[in-house]
C-alpha positions as CSV (number, residue, x, y, z in Angstrom):
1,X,63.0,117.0,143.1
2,X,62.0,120.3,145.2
3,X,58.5,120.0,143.0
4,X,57.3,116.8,144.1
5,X,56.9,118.3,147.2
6,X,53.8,120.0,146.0
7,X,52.5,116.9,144.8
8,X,49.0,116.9,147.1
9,X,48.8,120.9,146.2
10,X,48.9,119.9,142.2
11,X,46.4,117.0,142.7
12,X,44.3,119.0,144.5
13,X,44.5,122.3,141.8
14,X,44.1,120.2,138.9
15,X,40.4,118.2,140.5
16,X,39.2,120.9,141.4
17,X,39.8,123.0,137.9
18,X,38.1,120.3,136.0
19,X,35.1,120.0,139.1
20,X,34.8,123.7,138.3
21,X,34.3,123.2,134.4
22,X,32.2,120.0,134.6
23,X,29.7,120.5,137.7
24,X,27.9,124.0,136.9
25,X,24.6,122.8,137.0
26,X,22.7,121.3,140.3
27,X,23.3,117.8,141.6
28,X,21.6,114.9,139.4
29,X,18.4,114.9,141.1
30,X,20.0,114.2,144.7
31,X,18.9,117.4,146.6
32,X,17.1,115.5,149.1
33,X,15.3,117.6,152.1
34,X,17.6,117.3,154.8
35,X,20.5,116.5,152.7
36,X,23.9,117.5,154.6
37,X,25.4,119.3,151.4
38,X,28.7,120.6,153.1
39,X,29.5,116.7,154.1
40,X,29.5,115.9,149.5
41,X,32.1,118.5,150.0
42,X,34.1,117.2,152.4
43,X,34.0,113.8,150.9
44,X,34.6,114.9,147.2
45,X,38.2,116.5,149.3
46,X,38.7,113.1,151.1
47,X,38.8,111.2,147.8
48,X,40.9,113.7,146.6
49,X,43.7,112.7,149.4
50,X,43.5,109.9,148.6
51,X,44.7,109.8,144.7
52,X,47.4,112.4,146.7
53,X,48.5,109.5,148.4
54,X,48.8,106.9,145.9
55,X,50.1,109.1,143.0
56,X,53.4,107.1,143.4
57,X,52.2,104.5,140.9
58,X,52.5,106.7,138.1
59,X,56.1,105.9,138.6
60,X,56.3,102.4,139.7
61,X,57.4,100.9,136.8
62,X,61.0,102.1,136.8
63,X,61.1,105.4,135.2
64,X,63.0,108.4,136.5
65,X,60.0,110.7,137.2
66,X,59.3,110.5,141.0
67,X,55.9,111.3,143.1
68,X,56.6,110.8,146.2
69,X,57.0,113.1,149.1
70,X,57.2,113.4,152.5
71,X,54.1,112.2,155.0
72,X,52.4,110.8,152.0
73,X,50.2,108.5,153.9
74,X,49.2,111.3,155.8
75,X,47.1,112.2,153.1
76,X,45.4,109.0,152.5
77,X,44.9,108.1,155.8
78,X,43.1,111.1,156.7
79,X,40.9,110.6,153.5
80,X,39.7,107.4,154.9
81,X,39.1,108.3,158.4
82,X,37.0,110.6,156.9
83,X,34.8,108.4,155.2
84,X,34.5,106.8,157.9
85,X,33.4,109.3,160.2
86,X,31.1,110.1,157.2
87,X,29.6,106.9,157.1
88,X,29.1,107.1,161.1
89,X,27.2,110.2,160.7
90,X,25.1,109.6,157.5
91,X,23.6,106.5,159.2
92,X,23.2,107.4,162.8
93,X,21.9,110.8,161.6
94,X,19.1,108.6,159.7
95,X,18.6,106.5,163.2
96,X,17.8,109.8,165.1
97,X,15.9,111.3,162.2
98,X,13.3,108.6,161.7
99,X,11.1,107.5,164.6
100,X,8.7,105.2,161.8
101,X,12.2,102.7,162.4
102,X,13.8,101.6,159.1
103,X,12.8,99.3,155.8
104,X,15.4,97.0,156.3
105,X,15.4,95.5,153.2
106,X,15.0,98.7,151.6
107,X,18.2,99.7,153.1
108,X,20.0,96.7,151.9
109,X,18.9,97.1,148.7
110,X,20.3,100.4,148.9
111,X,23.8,99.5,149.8
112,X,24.0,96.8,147.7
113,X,23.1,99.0,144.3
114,X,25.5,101.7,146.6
115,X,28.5,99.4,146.5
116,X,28.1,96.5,144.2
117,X,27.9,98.2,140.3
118,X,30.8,100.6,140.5
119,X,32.7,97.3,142.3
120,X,32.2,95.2,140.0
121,X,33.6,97.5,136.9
122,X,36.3,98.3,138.5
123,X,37.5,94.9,139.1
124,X,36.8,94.2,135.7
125,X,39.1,97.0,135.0
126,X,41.9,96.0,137.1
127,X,41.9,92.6,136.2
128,X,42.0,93.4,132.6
129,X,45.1,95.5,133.2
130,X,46.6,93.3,134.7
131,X,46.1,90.2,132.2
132,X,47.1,92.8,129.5
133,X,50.2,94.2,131.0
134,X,51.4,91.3,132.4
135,X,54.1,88.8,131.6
136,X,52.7,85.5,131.0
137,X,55.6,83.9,131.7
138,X,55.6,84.4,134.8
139,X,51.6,82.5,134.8
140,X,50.7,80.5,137.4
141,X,47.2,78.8,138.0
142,X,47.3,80.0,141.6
143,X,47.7,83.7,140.3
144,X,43.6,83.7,139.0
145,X,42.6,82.5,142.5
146,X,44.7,85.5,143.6
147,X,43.1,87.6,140.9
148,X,39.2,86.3,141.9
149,X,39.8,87.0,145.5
150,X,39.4,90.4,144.6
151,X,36.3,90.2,144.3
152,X,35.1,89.9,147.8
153,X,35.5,93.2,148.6
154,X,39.1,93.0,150.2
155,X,37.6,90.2,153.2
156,X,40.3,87.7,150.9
157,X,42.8,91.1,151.2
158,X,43.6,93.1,149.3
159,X,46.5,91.6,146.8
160,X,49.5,92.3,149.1
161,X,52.2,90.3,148.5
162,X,50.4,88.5,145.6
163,X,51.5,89.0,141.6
164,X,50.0,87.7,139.2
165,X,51.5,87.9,135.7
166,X,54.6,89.5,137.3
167,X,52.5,92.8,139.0
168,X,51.8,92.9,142.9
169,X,48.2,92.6,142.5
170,X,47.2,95.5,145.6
171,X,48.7,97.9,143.5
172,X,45.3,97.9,141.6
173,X,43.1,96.7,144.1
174,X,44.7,98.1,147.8
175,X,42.3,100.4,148.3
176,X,39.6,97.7,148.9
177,X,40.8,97.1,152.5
178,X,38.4,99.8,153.9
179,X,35.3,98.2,151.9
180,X,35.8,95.6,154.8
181,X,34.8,97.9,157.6
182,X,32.6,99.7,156.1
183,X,30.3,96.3,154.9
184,X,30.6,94.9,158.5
185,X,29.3,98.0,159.7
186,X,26.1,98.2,158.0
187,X,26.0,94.3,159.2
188,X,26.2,95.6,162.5
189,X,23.6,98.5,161.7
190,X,20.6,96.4,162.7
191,X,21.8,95.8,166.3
192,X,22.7,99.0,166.5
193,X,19.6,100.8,165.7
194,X,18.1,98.0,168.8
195,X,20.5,99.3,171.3
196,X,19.5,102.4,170.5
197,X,16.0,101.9,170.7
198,X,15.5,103.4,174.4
199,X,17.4,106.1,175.7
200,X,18.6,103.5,178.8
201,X,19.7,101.2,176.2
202,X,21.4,103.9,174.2
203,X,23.3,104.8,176.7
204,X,24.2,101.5,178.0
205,X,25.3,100.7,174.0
206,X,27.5,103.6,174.3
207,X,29.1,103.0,177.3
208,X,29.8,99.4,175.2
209,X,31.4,101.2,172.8
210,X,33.2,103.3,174.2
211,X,35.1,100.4,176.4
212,X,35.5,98.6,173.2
213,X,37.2,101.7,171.5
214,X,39.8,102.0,174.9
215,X,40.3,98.2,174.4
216,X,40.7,98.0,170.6
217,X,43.6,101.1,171.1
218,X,45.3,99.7,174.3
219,X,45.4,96.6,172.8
220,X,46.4,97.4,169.1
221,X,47.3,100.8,169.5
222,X,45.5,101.3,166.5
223,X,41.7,102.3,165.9
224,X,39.4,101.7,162.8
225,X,35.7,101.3,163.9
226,X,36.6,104.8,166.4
227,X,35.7,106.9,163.4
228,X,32.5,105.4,162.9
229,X,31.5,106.0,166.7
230,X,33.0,109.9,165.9
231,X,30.8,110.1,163.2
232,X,27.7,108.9,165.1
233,X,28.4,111.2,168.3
234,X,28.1,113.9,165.7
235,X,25.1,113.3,164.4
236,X,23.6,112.5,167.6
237,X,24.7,116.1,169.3
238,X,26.5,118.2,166.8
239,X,24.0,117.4,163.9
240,X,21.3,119.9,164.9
241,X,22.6,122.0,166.6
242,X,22.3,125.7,166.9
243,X,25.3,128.2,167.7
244,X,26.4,131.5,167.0
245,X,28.1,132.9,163.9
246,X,31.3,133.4,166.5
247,X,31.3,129.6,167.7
248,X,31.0,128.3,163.9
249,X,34.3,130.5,162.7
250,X,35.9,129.3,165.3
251,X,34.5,126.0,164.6
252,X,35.9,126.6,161.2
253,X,39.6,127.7,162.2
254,X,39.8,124.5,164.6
255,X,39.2,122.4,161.1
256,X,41.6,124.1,159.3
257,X,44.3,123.6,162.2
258,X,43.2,120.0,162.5
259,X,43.4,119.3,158.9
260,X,47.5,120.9,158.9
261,X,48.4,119.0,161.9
262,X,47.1,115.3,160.3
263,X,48.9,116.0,157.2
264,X,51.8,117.5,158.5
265,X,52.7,115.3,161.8
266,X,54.5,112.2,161.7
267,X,52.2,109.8,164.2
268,X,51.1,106.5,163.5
269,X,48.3,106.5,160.1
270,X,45.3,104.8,162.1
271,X,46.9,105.8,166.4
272,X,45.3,107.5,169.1
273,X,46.9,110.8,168.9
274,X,45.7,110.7,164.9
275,X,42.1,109.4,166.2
276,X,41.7,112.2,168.3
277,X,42.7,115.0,165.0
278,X,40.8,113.6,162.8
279,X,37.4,113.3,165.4
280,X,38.5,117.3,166.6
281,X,38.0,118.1,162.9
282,X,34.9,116.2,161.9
283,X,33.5,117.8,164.7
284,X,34.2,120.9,163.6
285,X,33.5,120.4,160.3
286,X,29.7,119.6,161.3
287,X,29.4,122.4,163.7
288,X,30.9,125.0,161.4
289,X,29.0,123.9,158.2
290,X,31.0,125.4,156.4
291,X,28.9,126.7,152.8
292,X,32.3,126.9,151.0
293,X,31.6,122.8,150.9
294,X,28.3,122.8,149.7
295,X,29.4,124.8,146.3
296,X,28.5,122.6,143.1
297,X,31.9,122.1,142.2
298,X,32.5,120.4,145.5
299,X,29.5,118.3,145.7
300,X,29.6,117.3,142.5
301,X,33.2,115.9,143.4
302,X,31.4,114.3,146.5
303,X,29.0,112.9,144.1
304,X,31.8,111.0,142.2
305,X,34.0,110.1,145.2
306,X,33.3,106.4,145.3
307,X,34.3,105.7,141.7
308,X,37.5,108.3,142.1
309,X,38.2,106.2,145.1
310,X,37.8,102.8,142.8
311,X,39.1,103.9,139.9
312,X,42.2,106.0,140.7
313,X,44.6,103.3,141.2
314,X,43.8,101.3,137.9
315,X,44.2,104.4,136.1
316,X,47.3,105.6,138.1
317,X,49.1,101.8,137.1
318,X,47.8,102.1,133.9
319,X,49.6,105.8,133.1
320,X,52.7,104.1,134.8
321,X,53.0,102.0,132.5
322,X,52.8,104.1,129.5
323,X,55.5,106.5,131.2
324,X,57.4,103.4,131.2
325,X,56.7,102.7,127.9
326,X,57.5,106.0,126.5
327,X,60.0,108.3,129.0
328,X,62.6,105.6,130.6
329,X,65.3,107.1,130.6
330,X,64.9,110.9,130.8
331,X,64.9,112.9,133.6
332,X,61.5,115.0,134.8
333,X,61.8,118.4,134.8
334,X,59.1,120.1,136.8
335,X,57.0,121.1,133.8
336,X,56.8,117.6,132.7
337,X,56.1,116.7,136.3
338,X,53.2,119.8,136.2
339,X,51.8,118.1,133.0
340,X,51.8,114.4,133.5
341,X,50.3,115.2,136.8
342,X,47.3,117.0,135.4
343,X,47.0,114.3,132.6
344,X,47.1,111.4,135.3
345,X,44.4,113.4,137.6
346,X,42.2,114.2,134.1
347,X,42.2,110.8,133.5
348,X,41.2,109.4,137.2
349,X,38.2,112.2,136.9
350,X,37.1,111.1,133.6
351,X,37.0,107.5,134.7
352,X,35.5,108.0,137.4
353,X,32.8,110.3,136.4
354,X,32.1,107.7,134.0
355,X,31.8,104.8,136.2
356,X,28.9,107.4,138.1
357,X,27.0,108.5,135.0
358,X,26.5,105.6,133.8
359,X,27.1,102.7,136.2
360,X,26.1,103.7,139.7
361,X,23.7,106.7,139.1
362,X,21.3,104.3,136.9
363,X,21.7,101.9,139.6
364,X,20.8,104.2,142.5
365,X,17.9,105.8,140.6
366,X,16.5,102.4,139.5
367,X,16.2,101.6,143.5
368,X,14.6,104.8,144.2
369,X,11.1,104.0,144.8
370,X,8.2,107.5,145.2
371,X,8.2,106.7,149.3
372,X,11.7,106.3,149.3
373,X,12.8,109.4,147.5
374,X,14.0,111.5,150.7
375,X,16.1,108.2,152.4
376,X,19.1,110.3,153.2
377,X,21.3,106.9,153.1
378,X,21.5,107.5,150.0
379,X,23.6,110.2,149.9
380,X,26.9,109.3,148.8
381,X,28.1,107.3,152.1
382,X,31.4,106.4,150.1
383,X,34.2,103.9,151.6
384,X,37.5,105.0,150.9
């Protein structure tokens, strides 16, 4: 179907249509000084890849409607990489911000109310799915072990290769995989902010890293905790920094070229050569600061990005299903590719603005003590 090709460009319209109509007003009383707006932006479009990526379920179950098309991945993995680099900055842009050092047990706190809540539900929603849609004939006892190792935030996997009740289990849960890096991160945070704690050692901990990154890529030709160091560089010297209206449009038009090269070329989802795009247009991103990301509509899709990124694939299975249940059989034309779309996507945002209204914002302002108030960690550092 010529019109699946468009796919990303439909998921992409149809967010941000109902981020215009919903987010008019300023953030839920998140404006933090300090706060990096444009990066809510950019995270609120890296969820948004993501759903792009994994819009396949809504056909998984057999019908005739497709969603796939070509360099998929592309999409998704760039999302993540993203977060990551997001994360990266958020944290070490904290580190060099705060000379008083760090609460560490506020921060823990923080991340745990961060993570936890919205976790929890959508688990709960998952497994529920999958105990209601399954066939229990095909029960097993093993299958709940399966099912409750899901709930260690994808350091048991992530469901691959394990059904329960007749349904691969990752199709609800794949996405927790990144949770992984981004928990043993904030692990590693405390040793970090040491090394960092004289410019000698700083440097020594970067020369660390750096070796490690060449190591981890010779060695697995692959790189995960690379985005993270991207991320940090750029708050460290990018962060601040002051340059001309000339150097930030052409800061701007490097993103944009970055951005069509990692969805358009065919290298390896987590390589060196995507590594290097992917840093190329963080960097720019932060130098060009672009205000077009700091718009309400944007931010308030930045706000939301964790439970989009929890709660899409549930949703996705669940409207699978009911395609199965009600179109096998028939043939999609492209309006009723255009429509189940934007019914799919309608349903991922209402879920997952939900699962913030009332599950994670509660959580985050209930941790939000009066010295506490401008902790910039607690902007929306979102796994994906």
């Amino acid at each position: 179907m010529f019109i699946q090709q468009y796919l990303p460009l439909l998921v992409y319209s149809f967010f941000l249509l109902l981020a215009f109509i919903f987010f008019r007003r300023g953030p839920d009383g998140s404006n933090a000084a300090g706060r990096d707006e444009y990066i809510d932006g950019v995270r609120g479009l890296a969820a948004i890849s993501v759903v792009a990526t994994h819009a396949w379920r809504l056909a998984a179950q057999g019908s005739n409607y497709t969603f796939d098309f070509p360099l998929r991945e592309n999409y998704g993995s760039l999302g993540v990489q993203i977060f990551f680099c997001i994360t990266g900055f958020l944290f070490f842009g904290q580190l060099y911000s705060r000379p008083e050092g760090f609460n560490w047990n506020t921060f823990y706190r923080s991340r745990i109310r961060r993570l936890v809540p919205a976790y929890f539900v959508s688990f709960i929603l998952g497994t529920s799915l999958i105990l209601a849609l399954g066939n229990w004939s095909a029960f097993k006892p093993v299958q709940i072990n399966h099912l409750i190792d899901m709930l260690f935030f994808g350091f048991k996997g992530n469901g691959n290769n394990l059904y329960a009740l007749g349904i691969e289990i990752d199709r609800f849960f794949s996405v927790i995989w990144t949770l992984t890096y981004e928990i043993k991160f904030y692990l590693a945070f405390p040793f970090i902010v040491w090394a960092c704690s004289t410019k000698r050692s700083e440097s020594t901990a970067l020369c660390i890293a750096l070796a490690a990154l060449a190591y981890e890529i010779a060695y697995s030709k692959t790189t995960f905790s690379g985005y993270f160091l991207t991320g940090a560089l750029c708050a460290k010297f990018l962060r601040n920094i002051a340059v001309s209206l000339l150097i930030r449009k052409t800061a701007a038009a490097a993103a944009i070229l970055a951005t069509f090269a990692s969805l358009s070329l065919d290298f390896k989802a987590y390589g060196f050569e995507r590594f290097i795009i992917s840093s190329v247009l963080f960097a720019s991103i932060v130098i060009a600061k672009p205000r077009i990301l700091s718009i309400r509509p944007l931010t308030g899709l930045g706000d939301i990005s964790y439970s989009i990124y929890l709660m899409h694939a549930p949703v996705l299975m669940l409207t699978g299903f009911a395609l199965e249940a009600t179109l096998v059989g028939t043939s999609a034309s492209p309006l009723q590719f255009i429509l189940i779309t934007f019914c799919a996507v309608t349903l991922v945002f209402a879920a997952a603005y939900a699962s913030y209204r009332w599950i994670e914002l509660p959580f985050l302002r209930s941790g939000k003590a009066a010295p506490e108030k401008k902790d910039t960690t607690e902007q929306k550092v979102v796994p994906a």
